[in-house]
C-alpha atoms as one frame of an Amber mdcrd trajectory, in Angstrom:
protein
 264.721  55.455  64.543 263.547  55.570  61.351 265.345  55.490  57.528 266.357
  58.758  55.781 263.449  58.942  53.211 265.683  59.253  50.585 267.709  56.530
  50.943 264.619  53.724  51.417 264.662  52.892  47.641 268.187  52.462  47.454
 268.146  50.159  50.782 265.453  47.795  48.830 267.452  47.800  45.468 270.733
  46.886  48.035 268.208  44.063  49.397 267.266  42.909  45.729 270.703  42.855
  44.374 269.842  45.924  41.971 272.943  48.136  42.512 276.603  47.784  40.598
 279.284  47.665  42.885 280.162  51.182  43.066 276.388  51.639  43.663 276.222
  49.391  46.574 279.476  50.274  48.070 278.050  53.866  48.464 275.214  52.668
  49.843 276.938  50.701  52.264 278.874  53.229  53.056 276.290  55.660  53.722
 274.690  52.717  56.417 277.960  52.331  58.209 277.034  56.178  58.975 273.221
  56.339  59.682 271.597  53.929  62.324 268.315  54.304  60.687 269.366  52.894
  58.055 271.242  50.478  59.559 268.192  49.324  61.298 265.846  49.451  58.134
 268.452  47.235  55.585 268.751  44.649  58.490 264.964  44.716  58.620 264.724
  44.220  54.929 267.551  41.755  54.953 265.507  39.442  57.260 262.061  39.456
  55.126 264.402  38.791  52.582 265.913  35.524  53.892 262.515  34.615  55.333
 261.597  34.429  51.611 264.084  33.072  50.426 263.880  30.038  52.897 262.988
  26.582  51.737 259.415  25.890  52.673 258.328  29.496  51.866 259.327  30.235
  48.182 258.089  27.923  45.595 258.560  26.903  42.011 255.694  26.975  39.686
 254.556  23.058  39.495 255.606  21.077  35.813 251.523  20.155  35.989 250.533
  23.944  36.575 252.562  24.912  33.738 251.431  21.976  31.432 247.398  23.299
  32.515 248.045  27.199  31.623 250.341  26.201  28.402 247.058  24.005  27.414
 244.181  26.339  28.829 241.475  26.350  26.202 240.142  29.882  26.582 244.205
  31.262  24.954 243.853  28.629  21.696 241.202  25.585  21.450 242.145  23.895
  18.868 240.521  20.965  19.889 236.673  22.844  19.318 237.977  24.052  15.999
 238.506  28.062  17.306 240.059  30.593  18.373 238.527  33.043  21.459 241.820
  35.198  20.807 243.160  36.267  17.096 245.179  33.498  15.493 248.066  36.109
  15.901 247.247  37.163  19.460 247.526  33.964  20.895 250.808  33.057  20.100
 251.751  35.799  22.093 249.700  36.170  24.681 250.989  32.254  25.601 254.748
  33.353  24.807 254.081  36.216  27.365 252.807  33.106  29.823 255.829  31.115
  28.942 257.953  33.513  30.143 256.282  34.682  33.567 256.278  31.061  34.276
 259.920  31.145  33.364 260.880  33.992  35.968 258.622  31.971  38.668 260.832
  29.356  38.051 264.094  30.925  37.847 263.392  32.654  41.213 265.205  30.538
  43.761 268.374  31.724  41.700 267.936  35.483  42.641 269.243  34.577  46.233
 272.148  33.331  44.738 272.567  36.355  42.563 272.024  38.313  45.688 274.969
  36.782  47.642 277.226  37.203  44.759 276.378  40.684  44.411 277.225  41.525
  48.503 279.795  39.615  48.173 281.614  41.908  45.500 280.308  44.907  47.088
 281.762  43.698  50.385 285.311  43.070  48.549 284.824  46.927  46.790 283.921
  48.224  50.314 286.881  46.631  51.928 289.339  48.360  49.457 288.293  52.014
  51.328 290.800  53.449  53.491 290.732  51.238  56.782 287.996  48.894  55.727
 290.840  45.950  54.317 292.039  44.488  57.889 291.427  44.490  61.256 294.642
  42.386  62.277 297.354  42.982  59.602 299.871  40.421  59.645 301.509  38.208
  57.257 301.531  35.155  60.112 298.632  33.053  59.379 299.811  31.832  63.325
 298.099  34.723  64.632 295.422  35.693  62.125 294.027  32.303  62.650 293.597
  32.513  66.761 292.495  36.086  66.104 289.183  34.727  65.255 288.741  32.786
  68.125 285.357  34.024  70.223 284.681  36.376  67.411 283.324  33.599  65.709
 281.890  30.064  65.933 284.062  28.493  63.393 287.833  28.056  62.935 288.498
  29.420  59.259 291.446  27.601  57.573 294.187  30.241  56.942 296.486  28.456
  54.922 300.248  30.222  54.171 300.575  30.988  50.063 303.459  33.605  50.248
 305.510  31.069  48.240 302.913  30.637  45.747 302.218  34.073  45.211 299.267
  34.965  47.441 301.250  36.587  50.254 299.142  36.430  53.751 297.837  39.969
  54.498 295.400  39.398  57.419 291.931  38.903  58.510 288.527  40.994  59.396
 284.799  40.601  60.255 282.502  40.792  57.372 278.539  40.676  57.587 276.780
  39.969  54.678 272.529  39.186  54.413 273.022  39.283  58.367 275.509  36.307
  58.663 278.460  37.136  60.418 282.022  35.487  58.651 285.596  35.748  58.792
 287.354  37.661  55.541 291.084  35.972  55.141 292.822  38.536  52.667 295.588
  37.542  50.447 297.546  39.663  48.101 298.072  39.070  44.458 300.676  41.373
  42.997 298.672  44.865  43.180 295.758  42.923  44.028 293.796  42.130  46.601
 291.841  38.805  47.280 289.480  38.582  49.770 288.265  34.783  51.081 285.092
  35.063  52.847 284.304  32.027  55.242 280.677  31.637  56.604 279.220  28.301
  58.070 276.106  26.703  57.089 273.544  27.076  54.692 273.215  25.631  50.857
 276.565  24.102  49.327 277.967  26.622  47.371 280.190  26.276  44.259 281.378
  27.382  40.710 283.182  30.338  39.534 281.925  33.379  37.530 282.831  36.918
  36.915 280.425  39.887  38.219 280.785  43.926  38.051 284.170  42.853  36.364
 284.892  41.127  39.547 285.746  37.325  39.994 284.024  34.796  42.150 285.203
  31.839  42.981 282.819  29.555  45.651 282.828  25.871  47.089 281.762  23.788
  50.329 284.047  22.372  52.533 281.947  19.990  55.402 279.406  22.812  56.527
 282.009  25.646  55.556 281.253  27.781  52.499 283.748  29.752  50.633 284.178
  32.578  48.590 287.020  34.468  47.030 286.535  37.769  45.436 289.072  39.789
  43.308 289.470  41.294  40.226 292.213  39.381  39.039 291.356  37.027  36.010
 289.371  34.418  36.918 291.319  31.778  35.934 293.925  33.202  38.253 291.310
  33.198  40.857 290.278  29.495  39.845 294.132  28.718  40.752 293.885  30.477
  44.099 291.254  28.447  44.713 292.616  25.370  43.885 295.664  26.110  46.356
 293.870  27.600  48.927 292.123  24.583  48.965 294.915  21.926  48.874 296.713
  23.808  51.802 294.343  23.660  53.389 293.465  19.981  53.645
């Protein structure tokens, strides 16, 4: 079953991170619905993480940048000329500089990536029925709820008295991994805590689409909490989350 032609774009700008939140949450949406598609974005999702493993993407040497920065044929000073225009070359080698600069900065993108499923995941959960698939406010049964679902335990620690009532737990899939969503509310807000196991250490807080996101590592579990309540708010959450759960 193939993808609906019209949509195959806006499956490989979900892939690249390209689409705002409302963007991707439509697009999601619209996969949920269509198999093809469903089929295509996991295909896409794979190359992607092939890529994106260590081993297969690489980083633009400090020597091979030192050669092309130096390369007499863009400004040999040392033979007393110039094969481009004095005021050519200055830009032709600040054009270098900064291709060299995306090669470099290109293991971040798969960070980027998470960080942008991640908020589309928290946008896509606020849709009618998307939020929770066991609602309950007893972390006593959210916590076994997981069990066989899962290969972890998720920590599901109780924050009603600090002000992050329990409001239950779902699946979430995100870049193909399968990980347990722990959902808190703040206020009118909602905080999703996405738990996944394995993979780089993850860490740092930033804001995104207007959205917060807080991450860190835990032994081989990675975190990340999603809301769009202030992110020092969020930073707090964190912090408690993470003491009660110690």
């Amino acid at each position: 079953m193939s993808a609906c032609a019209d949509n195959e774009l806006m499956l490989g700008a979900l892939v690249d991170g390209e689409l705002d939140a409302l963007n991707a949450a439509i697009a999601e949406a619209h996969v949920l619905r269509c198999e093809g598609c469903r089929q295509e974005l996991e295909r896409l999702e794979a190359v992607h993480g092939i890529l994106g493993m260590r081993g297969v993407r690489h980083v633009a040497p400090d020597a091979l940048v030192e050669r092309i920065a130096a390369h007499p044929e863009l400004n040999d000073r040392r033979a007393g000329r110039h094969l481009l225009p004095g005021w050519l070359a200055p830009g032709v080698a600040g054009a270098l500089a900064a291709s060299l600069a995306l090669v470099t900065l290109m293991p971040l993108s798969a960070g980027n990536l998470v960080d942008g499923q991640l908020v589309s995941s928290h946008v896509r959960s606020l849709q009618p029925g998307h939020l929770i698939d066991i609602p309950t406010s007893n972390r006593h049964v959210v916590k076994p709820w997981f069990n066989g679902r899962i290969d972890f335990a998720p920590p599901v620690p109780e924050l009603a008295d600090l002000g992050f009532p329990l409001a239950g737990g779902r699946l979430d899939s995100i870049n193909g991994k399968t990980m347990a969503a722990i959902v808190y509310h703040r206020r009118l807000h909602t905080v999703n805590v996405f738990v996944w196991r394995g993979g780089e250490e993850v860490s740092g807080s930033e804001t995104s689409d207007g959205f917060a996101v807080a991450k860190w590592s835990d032994g081989d579990l990675r975190f990340a909490a999603v809301s769009d309540i202030p992110e020092p708010e969020l930073r707090q959450f964190e912090a408690l989350y993470r003491q009660r759960s110690a």
